[in-house]
PDB file of N, CA, C and O in Angstrom:
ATOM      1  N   UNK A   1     108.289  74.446 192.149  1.00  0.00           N
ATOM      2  CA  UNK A   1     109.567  73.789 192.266  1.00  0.00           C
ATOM      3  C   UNK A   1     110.262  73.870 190.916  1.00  0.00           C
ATOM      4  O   UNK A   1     109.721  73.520 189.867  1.00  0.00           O
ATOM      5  N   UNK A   2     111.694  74.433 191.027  1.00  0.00           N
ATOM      6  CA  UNK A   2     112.493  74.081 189.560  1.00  0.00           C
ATOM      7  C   UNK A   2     113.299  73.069 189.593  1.00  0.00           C
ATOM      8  O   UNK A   2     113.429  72.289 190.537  1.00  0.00           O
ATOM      9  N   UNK A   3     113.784  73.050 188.712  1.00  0.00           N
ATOM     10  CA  UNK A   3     115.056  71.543 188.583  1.00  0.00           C
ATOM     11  C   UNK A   3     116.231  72.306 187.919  1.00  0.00           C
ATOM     12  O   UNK A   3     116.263  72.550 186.713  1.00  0.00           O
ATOM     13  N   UNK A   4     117.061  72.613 188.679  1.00  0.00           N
ATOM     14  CA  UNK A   4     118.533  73.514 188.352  1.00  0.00           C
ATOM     15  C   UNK A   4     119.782  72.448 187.910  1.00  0.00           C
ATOM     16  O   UNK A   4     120.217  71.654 188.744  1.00  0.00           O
ATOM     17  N   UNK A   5     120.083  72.475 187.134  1.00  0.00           N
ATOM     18  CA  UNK A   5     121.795  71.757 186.959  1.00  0.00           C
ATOM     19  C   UNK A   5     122.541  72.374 188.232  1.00  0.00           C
ATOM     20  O   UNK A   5     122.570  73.577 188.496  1.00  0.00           O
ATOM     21  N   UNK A   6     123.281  71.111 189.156  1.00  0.00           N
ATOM     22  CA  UNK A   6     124.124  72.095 190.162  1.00  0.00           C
ATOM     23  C   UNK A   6     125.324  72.257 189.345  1.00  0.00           C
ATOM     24  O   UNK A   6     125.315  71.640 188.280  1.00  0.00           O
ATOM     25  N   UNK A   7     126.517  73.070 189.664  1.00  0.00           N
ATOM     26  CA  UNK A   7     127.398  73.023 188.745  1.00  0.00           C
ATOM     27  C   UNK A   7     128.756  73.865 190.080  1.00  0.00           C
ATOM     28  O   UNK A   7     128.210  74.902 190.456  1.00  0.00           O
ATOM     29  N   UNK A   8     129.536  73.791 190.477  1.00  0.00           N
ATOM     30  CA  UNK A   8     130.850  74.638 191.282  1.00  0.00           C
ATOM     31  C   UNK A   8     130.350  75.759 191.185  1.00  0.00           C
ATOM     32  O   UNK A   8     130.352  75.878 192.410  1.00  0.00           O
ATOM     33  N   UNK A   9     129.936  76.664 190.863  1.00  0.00           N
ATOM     34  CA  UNK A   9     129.473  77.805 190.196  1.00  0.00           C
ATOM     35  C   UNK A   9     127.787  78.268 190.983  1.00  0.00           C
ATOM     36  O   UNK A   9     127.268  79.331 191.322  1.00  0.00           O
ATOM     37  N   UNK A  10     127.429  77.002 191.006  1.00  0.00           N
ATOM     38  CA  UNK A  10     125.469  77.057 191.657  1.00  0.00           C
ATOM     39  C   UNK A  10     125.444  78.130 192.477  1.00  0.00           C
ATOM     40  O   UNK A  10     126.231  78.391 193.387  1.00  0.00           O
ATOM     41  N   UNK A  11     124.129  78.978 191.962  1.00  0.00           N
ATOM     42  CA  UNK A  11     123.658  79.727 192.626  1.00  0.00           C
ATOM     43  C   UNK A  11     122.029  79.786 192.184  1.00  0.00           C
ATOM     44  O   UNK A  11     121.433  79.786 191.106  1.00  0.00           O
ATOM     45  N   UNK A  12     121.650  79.836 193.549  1.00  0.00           N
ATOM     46  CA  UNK A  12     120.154  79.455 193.503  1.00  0.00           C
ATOM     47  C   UNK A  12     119.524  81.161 192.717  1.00  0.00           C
ATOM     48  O   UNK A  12     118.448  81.285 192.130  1.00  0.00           O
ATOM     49  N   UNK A  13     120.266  81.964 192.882  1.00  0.00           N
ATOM     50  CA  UNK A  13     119.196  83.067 192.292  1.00  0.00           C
ATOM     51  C   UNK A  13     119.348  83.477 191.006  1.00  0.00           C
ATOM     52  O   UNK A  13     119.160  84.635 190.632  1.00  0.00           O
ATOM     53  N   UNK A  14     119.820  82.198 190.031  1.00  0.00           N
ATOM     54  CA  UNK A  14     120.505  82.599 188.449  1.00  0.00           C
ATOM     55  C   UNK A  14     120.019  81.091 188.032  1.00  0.00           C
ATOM     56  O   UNK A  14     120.163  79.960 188.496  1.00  0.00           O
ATOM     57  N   UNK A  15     119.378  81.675 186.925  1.00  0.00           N
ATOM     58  CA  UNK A  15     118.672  80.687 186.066  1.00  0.00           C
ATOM     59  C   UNK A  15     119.289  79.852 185.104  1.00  0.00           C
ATOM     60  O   UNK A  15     119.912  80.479 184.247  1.00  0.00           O
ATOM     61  N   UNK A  16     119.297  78.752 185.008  1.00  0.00           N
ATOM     62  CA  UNK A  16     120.425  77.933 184.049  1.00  0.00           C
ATOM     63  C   UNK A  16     120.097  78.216 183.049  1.00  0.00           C
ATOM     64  O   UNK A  16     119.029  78.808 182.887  1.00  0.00           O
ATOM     65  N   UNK A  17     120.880  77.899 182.067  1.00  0.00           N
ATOM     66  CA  UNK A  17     120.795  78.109 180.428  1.00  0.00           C
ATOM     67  C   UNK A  17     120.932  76.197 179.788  1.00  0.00           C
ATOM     68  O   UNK A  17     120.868  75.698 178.665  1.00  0.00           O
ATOM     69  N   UNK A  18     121.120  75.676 181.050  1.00  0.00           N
ATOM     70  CA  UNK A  18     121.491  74.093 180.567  1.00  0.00           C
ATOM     71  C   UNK A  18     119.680  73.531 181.233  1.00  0.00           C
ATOM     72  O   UNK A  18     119.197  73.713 182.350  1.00  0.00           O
ATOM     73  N   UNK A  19     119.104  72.868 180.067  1.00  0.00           N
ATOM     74  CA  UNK A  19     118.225  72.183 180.451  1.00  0.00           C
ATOM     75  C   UNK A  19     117.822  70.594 179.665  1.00  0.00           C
ATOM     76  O   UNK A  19     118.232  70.336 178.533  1.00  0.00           O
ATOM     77  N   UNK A  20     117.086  69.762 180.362  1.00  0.00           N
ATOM     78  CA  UNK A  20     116.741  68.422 179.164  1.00  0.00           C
ATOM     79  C   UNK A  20     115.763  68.485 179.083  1.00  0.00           C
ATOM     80  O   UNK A  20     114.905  68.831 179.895  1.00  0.00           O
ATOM     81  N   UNK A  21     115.677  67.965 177.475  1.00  0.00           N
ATOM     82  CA  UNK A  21     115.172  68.250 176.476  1.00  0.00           C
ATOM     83  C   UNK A  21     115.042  66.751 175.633  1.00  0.00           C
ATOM     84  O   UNK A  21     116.006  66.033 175.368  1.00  0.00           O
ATOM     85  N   UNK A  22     113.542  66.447 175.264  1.00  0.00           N
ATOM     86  CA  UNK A  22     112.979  65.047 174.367  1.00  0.00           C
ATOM     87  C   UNK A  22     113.431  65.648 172.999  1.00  0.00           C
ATOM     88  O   UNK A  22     112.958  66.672 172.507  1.00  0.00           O
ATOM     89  N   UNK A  23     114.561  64.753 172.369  1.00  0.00           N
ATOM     90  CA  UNK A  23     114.552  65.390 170.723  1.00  0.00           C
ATOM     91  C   UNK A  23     113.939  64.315 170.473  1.00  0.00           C
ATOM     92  O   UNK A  23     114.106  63.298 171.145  1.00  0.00           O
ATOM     93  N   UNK A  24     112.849  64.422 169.100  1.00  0.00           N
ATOM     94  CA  UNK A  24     112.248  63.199 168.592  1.00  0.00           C
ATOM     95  C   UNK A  24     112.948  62.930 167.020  1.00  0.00           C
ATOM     96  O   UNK A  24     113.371  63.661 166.124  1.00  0.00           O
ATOM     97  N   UNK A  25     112.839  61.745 167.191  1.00  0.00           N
ATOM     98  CA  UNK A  25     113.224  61.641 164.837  1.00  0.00           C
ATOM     99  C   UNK A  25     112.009  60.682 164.899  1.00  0.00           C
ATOM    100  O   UNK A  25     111.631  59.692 165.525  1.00  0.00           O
ATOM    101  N   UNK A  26     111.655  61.407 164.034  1.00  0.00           N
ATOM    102  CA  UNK A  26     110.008  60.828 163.376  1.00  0.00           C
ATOM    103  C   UNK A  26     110.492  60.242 162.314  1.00  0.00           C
ATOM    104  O   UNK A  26     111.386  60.862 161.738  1.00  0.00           O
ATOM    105  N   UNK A  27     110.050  58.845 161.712  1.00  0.00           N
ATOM    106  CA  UNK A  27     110.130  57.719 160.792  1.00  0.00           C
ATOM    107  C   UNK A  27     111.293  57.782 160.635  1.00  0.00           C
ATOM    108  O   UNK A  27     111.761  58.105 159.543  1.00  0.00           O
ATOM    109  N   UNK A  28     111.829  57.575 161.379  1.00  0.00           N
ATOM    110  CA  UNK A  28     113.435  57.357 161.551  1.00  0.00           C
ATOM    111  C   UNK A  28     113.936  55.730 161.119  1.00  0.00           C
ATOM    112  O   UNK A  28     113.485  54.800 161.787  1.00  0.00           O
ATOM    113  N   UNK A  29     114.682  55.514 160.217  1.00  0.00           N
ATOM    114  CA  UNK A  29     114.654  53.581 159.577  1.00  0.00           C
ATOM    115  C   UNK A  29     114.975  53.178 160.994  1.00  0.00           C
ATOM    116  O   UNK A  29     115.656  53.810 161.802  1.00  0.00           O
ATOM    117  N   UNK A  30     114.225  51.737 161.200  1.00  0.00           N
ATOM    118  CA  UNK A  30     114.833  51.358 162.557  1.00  0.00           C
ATOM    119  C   UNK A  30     116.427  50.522 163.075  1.00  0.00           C
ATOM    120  O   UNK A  30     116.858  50.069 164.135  1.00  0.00           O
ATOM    121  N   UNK A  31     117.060  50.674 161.319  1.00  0.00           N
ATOM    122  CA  UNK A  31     118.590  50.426 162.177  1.00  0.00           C
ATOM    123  C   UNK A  31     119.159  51.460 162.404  1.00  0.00           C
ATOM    124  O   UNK A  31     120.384  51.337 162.385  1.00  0.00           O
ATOM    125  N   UNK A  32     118.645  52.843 162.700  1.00  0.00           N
ATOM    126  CA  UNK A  32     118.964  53.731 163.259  1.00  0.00           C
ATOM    127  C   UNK A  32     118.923  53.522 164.878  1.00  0.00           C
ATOM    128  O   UNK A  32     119.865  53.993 165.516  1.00  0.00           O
ATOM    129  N   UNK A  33     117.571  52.640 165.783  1.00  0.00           N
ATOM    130  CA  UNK A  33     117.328  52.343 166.675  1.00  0.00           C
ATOM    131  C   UNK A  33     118.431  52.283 167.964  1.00  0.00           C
ATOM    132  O   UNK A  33     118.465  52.690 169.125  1.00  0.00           O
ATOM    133  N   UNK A  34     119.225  51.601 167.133  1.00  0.00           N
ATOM    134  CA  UNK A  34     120.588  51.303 168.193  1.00  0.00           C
ATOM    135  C   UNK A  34     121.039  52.730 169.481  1.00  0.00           C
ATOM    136  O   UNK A  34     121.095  53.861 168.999  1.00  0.00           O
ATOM    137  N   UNK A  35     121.266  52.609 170.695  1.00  0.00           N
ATOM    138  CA  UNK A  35     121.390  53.458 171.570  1.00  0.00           C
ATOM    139  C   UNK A  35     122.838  54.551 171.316  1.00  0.00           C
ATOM    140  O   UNK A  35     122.956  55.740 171.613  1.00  0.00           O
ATOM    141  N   UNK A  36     124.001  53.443 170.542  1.00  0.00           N
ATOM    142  CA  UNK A  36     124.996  54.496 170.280  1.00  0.00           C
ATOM    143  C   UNK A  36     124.454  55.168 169.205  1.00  0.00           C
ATOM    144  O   UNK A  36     124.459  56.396 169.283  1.00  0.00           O
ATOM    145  N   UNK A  37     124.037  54.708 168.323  1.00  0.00           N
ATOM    146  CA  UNK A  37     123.831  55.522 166.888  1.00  0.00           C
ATOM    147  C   UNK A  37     122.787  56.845 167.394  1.00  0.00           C
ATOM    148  O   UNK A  37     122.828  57.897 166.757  1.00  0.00           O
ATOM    149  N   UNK A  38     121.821  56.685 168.635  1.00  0.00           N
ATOM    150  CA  UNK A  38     121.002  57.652 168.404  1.00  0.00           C
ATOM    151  C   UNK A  38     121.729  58.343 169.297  1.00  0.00           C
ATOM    152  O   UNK A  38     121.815  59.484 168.841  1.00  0.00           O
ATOM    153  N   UNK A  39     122.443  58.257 170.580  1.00  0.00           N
ATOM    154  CA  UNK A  39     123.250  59.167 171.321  1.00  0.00           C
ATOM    155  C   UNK A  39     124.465  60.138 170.155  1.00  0.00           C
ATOM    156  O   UNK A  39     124.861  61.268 170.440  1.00  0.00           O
ATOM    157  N   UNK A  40     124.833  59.467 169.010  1.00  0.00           N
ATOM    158  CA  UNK A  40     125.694  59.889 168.290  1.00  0.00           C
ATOM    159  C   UNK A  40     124.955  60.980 167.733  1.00  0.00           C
ATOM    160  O   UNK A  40     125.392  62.082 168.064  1.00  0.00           O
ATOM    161  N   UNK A  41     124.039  60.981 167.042  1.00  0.00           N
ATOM    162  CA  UNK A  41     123.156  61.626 166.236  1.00  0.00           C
ATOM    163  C   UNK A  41     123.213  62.943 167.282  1.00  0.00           C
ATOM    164  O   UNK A  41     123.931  63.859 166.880  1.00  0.00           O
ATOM    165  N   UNK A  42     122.617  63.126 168.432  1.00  0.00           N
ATOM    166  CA  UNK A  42     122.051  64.249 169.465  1.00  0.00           C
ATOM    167  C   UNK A  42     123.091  64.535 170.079  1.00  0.00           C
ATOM    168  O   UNK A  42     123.127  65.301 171.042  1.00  0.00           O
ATOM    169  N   UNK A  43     124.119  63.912 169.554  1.00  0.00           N
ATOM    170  CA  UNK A  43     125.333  64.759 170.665  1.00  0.00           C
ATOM    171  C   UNK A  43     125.776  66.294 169.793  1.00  0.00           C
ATOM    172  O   UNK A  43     126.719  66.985 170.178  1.00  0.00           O
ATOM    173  N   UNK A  44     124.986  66.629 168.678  1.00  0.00           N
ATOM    174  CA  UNK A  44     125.294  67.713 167.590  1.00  0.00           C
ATOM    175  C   UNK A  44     124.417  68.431 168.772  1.00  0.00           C
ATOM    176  O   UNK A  44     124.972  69.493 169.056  1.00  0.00           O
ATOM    177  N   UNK A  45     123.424  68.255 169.438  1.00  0.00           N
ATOM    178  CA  UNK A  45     122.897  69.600 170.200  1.00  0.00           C
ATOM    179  C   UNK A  45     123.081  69.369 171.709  1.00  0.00           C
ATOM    180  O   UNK A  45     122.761  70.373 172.345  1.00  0.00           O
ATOM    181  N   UNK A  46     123.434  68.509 172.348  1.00  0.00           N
ATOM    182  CA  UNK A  46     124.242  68.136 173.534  1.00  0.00           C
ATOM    183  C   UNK A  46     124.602  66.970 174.233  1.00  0.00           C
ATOM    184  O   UNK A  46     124.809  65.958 173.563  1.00  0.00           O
ATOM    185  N   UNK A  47     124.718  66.921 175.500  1.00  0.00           N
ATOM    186  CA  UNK A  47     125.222  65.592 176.303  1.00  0.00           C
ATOM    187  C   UNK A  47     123.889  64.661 176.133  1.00  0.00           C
ATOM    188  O   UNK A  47     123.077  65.255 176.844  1.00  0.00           O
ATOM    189  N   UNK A  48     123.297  63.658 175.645  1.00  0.00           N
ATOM    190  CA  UNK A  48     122.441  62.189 175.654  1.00  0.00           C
ATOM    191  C   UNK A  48     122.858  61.708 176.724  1.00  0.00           C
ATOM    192  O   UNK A  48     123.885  61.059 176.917  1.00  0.00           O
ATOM    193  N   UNK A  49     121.694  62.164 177.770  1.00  0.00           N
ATOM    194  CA  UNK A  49     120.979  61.393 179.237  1.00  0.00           C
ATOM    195  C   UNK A  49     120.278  59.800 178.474  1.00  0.00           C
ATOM    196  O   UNK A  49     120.977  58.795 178.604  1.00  0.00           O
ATOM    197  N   UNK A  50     119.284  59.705 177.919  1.00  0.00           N
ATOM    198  CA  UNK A  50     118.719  58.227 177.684  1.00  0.00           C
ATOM    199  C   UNK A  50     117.409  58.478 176.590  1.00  0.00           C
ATOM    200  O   UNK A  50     116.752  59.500 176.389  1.00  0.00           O
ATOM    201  N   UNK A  51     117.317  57.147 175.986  1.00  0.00           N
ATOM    202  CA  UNK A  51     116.379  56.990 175.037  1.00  0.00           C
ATOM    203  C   UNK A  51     115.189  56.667 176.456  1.00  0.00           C
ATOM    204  O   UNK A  51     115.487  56.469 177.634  1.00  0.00           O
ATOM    205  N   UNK A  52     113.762  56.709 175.801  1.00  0.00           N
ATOM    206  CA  UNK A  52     112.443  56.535 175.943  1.00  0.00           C
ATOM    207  C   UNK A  52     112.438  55.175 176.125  1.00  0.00           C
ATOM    208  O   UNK A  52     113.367  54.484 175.707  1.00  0.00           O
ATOM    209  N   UNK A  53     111.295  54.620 176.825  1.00  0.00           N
ATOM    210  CA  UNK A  53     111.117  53.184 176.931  1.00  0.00           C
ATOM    211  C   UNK A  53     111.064  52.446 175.947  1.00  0.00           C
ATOM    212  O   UNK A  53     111.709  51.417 175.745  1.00  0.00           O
ATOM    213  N   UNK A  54     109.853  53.228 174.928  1.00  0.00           N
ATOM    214  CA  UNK A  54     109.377  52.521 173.928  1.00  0.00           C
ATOM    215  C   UNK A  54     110.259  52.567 172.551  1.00  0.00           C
ATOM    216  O   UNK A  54     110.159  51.705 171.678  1.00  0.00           O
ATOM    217  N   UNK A  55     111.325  53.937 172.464  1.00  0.00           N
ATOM    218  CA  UNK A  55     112.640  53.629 171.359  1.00  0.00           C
ATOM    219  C   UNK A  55     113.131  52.141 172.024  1.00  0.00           C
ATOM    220  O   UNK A  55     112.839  51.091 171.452  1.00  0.00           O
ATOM    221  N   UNK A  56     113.940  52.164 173.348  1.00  0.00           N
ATOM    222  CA  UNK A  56     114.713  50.826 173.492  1.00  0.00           C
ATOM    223  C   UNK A  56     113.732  49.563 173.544  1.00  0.00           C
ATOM    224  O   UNK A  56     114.261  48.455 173.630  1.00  0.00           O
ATOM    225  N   UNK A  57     113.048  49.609 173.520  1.00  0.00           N
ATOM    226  CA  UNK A  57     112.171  48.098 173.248  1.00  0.00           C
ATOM    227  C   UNK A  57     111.410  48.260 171.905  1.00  0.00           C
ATOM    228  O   UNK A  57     110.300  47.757 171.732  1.00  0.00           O
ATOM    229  N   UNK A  58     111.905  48.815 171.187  1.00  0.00           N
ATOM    230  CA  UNK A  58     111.158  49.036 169.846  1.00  0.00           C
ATOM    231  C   UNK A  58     109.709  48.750 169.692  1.00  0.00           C
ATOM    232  O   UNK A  58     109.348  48.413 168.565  1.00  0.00           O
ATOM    233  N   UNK A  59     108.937  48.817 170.506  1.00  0.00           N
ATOM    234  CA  UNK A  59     107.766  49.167 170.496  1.00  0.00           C
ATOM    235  C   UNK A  59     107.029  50.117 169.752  1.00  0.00           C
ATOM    236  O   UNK A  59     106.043  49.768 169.103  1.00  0.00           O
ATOM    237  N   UNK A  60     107.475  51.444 169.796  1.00  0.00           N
ATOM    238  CA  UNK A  60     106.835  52.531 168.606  1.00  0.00           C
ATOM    239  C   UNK A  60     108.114  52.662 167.942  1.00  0.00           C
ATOM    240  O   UNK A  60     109.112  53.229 168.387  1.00  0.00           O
ATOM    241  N   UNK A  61     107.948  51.945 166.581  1.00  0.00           N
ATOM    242  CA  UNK A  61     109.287  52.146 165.332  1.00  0.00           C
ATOM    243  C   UNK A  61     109.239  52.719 164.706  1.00  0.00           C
ATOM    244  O   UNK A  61     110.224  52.744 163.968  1.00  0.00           O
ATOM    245  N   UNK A  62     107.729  54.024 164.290  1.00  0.00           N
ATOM    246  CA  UNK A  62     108.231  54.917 163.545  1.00  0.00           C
ATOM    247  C   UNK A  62     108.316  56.242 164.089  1.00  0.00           C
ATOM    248  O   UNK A  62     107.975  57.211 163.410  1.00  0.00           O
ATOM    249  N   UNK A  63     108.772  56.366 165.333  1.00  0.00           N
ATOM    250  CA  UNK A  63     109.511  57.536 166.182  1.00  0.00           C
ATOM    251  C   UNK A  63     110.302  57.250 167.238  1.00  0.00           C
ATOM    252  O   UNK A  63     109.749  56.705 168.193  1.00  0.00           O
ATOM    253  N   UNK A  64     111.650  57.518 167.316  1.00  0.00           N
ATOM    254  CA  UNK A  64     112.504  57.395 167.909  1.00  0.00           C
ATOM    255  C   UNK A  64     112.812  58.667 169.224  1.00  0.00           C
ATOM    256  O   UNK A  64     113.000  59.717 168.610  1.00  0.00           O
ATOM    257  N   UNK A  65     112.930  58.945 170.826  1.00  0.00           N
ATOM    258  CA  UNK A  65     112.602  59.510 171.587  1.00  0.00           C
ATOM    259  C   UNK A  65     114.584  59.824 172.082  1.00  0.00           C
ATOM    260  O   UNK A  65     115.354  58.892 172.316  1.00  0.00           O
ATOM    261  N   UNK A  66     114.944  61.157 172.120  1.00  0.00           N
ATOM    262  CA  UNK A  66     116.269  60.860 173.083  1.00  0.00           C
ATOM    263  C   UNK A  66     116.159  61.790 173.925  1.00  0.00           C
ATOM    264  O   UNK A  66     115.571  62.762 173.452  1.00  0.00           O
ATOM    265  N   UNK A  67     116.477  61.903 174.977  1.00  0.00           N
ATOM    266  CA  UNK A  67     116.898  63.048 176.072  1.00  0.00           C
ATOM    267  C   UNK A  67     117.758  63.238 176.203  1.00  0.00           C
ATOM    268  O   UNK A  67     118.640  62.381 176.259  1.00  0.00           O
ATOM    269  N   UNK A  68     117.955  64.617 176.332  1.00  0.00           N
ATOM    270  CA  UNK A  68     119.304  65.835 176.051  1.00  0.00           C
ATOM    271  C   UNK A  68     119.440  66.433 176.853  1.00  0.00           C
ATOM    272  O   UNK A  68     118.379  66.703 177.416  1.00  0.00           O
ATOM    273  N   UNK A  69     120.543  66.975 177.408  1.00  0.00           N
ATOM    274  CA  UNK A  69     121.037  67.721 178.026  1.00  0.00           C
ATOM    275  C   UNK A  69     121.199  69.259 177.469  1.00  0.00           C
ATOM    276  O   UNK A  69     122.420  69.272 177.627  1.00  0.00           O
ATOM    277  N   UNK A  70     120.945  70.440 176.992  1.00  0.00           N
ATOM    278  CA  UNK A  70     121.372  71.161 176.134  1.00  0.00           C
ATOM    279  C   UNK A  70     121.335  72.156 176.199  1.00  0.00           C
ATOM    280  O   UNK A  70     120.107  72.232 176.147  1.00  0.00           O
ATOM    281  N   UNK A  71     121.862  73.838 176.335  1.00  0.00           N
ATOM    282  CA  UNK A  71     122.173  75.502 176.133  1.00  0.00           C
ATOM    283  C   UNK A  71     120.628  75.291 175.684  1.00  0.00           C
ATOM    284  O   UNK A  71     120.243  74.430 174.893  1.00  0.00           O
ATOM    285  N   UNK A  72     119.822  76.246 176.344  1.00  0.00           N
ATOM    286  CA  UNK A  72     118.750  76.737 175.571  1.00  0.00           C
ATOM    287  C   UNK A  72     118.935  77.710 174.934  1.00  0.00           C
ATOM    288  O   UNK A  72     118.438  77.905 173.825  1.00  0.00           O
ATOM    289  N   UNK A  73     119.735  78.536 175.577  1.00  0.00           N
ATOM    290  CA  UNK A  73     120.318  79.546 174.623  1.00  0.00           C
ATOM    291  C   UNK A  73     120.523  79.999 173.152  1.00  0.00           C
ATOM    292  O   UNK A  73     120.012  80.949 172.559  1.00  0.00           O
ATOM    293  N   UNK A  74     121.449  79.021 172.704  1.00  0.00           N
ATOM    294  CA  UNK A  74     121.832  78.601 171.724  1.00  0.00           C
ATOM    295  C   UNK A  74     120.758  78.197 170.384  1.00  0.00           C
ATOM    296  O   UNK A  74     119.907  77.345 170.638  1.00  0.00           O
ATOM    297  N   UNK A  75     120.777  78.702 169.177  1.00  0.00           N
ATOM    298  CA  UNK A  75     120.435  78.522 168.217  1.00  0.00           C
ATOM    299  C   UNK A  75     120.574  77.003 167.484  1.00  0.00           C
ATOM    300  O   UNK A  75     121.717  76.776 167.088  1.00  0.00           O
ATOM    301  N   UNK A  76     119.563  75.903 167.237  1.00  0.00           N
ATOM    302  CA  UNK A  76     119.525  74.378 166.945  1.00  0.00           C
ATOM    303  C   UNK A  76     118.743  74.095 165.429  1.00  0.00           C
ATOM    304  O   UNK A  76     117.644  74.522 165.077  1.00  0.00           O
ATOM    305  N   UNK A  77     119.699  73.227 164.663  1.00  0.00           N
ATOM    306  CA  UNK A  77     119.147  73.083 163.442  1.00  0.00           C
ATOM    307  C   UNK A  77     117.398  72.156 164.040  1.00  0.00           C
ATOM    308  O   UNK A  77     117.271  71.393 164.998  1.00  0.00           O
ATOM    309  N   UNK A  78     116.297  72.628 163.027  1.00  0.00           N
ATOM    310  CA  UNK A  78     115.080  71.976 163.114  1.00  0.00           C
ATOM    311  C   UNK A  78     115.639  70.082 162.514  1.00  0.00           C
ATOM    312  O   UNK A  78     115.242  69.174 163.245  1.00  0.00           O
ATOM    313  N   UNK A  79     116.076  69.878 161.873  1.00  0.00           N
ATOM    314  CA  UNK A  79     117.111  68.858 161.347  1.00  0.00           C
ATOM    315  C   UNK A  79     118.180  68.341 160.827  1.00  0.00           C
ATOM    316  O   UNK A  79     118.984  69.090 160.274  1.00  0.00           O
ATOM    317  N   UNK A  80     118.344  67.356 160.877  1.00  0.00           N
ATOM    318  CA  UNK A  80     119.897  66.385 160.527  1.00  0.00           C
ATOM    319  C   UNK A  80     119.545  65.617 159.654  1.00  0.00           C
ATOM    320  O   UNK A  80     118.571  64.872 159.545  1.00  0.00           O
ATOM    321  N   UNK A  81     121.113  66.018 158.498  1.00  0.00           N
ATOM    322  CA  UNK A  81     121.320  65.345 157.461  1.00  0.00           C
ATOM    323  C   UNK A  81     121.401  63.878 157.904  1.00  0.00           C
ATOM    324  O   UNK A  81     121.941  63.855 159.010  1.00  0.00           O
ATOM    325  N   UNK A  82     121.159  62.943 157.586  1.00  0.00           N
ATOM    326  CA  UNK A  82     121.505  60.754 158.209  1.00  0.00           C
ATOM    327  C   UNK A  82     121.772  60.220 156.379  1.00  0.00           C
ATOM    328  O   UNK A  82     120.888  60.012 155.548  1.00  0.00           O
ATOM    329  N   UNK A  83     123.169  60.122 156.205  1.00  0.00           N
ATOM    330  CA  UNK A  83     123.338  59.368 155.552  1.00  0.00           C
ATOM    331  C   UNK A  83     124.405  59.538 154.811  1.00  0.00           C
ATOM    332  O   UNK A  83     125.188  59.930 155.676  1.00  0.00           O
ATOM    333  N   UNK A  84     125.151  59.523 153.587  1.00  0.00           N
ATOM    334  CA  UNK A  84     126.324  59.940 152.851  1.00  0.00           C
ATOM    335  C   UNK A  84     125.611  61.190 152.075  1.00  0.00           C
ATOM    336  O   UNK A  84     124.467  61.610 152.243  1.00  0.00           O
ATOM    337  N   UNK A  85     126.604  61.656 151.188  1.00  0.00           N
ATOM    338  CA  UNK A  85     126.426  62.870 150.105  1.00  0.00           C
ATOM    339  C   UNK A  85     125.411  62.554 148.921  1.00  0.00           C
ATOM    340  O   UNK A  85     124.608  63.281 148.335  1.00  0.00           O
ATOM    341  N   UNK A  86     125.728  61.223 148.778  1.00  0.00           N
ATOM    342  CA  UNK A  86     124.373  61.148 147.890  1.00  0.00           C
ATOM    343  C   UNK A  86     123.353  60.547 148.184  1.00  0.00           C
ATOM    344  O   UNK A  86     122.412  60.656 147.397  1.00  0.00           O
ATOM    345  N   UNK A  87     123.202  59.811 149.261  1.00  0.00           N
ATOM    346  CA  UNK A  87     121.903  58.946 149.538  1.00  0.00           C
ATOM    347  C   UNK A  87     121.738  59.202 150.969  1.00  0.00           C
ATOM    348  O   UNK A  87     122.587  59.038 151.846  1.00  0.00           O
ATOM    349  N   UNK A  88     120.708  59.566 151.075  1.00  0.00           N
ATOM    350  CA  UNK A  88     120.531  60.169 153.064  1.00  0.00           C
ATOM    351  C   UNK A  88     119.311  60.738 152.753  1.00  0.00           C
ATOM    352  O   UNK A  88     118.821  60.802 151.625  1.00  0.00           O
ATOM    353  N   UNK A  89     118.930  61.066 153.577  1.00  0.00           N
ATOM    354  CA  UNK A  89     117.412  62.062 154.287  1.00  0.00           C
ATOM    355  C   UNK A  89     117.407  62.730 155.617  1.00  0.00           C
ATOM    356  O   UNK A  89     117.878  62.404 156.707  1.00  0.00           O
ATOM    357  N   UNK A  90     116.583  63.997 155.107  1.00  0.00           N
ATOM    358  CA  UNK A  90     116.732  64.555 156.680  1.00  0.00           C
ATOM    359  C   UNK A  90     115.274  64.024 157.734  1.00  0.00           C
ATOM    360  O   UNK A  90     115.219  64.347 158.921  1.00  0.00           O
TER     361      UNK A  90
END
C-alpha cells in the first residue's frame, strides 16, 4: 500500500515528489517549544502538518519532533541558523 498526496492533477500511475517527513532539532532551548515558533522554523522546507506528542507536552525537552509536508526532490539545508547575527546556534 502507498500513501499518495491527491492533488486535481492525481494520477495513480505517477509517483509524488510531495511526501511527510519527521524533521527533528536536537537540544533545541525549550522556549523554542512553542507550536508557532516550531511550525515557523520548518516552513523553510515545507507545509507543518503537527508536532509529536511528546514535543507538545514537553515530555522529551531535549528534542523537539515536527512533521512536514515537503518536495523530496529538492535539495534541504542539514541545518538552521536560530537566533540574531551575533548570538544564535545551529
Amino acid at each position: 500500500m502507498r500513501l499518495l498526496k491527491w492533488s486535481l492533477n492525481f494520477d495513480v500511475r505517477e509517483e509524488s515528489p510531495i511526501a511527510s517527513v519527521w524533521i527533528v532539532f536536537p537540544n533545541l532551548h525549550l522556549h523554542f517549544f512553542n507550536t508557532h515558533i516550531l511550525f515557523g522554523m520548518v516552513s523553510v522546507f515545507g507545509r507543518p502538518l503537527q508536532t509529536d506528542q511528546a514535543t507538545s507536552s514537553l515530555s522529551r525537552p531535549y528534542v523537539a519532533r515536527v512533521l512536514v509536508e515537503l518536495d523530496v526532490t529538492k535539495k534541504y539545508s542539514h541545518e538552521i541558523w536560530l537566533g540574531s547575527k551575533v548570538n544564535g546556534y545551529f
